[in-house]
C-alpha positions in Angstrom: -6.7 -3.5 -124.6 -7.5 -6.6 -126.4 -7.8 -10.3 -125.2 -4.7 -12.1 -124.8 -4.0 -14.5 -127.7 -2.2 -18.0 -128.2 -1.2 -19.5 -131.2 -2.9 -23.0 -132.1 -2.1 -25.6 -134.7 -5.0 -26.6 -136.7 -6.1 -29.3 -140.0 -8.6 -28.4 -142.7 -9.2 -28.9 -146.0 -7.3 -26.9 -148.3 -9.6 -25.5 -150.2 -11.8 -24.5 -147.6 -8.4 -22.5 -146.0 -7.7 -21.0 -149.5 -11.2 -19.9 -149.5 -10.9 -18.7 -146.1 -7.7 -16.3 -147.1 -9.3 -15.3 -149.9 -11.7 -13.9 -147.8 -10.5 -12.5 -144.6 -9.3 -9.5 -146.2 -6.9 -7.1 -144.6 -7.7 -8.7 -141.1 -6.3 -11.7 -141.9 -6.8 -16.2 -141.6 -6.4 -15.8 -138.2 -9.0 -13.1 -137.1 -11.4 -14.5 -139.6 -11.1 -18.3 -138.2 -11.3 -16.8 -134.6 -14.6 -15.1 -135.9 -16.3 -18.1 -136.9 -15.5 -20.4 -134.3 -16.8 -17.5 -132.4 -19.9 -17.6 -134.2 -20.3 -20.9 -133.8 -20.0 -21.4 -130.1 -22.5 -18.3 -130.3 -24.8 -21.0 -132.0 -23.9 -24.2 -129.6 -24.4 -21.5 -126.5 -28.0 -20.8 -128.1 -28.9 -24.7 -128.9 -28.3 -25.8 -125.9 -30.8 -22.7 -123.9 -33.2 -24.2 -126.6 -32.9 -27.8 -125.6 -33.1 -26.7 -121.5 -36.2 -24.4 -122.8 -38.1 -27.3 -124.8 -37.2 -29.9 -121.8 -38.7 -27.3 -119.4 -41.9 -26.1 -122.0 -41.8 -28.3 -124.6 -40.8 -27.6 -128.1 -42.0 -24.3 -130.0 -44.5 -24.8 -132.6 -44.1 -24.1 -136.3 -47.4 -21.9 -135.6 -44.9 -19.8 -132.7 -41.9 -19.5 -135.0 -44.4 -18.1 -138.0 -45.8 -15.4 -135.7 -42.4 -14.4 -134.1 -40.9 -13.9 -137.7 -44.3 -12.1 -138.7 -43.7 -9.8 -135.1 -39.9 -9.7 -136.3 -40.9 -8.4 -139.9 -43.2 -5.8 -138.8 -40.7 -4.4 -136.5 -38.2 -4.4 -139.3 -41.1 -2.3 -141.4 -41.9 0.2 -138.8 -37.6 0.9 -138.1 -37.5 1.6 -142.1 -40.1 4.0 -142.4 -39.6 5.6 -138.5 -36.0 6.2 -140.4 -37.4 7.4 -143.7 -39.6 9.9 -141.4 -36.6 11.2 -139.9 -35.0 12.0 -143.2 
C-alpha cells in the first residue's frame, strides 16, 4: 500500500518545471518533484548529523575525507572484480 498523498500548490520557474516534465518520464511532475524534495531533506537530515558530529568532535579533516574516498574506491575495486570472478 503506498503513503497517503495530498495535493499542494507550488511556484517555480518555468523553465526549470518544463525541464522537470521533460524529464520525469512515464512517472510523471509529480513523482519526480516528490523525489527531489525527498532527496533533499535526505541531504538537510545528513547536514545537520554533521554539524552535531563536528560540534561534538570537531570538523573532519581534508586528510580524513581523502582516506575515506581512497577506503570507498578500493571497496568499489574489490566488488568489480569479486563480480568478474563470479562470472
Amino acid at each position: 500500500m503506498s503513503e497517503p498523498t495530498g495535493k499542494y500548490s507550488i511556484t517555480m520557474p518555468r523553465d526549470i518545471a518544463e525541464a522537470a516534465k521533460a524529464r520525469s518520464g512515464r512517472s510523471g511532475l509529480s513523482a519526480y518533484v516528490a523525489a527531489a524534495v525527498a532527496r533533499q531533506i535526505e541531504r538537510d537530515n545528513l547536514n545537520e548529523l554533521i554539524q552535531v558530529a563536528e560540534a561534538e568532535h570537531g570538523p573532519i579533516t581534508e586528510e580524513e575525507i581523502q582516506s575515506l574516498r581512497d577506503q570507498l574506491h578500493q571497496a568499489r575495486e574489490q566488488q568489480t572484480q569479486d563480480g568478474a570472478n563470479a562470472a
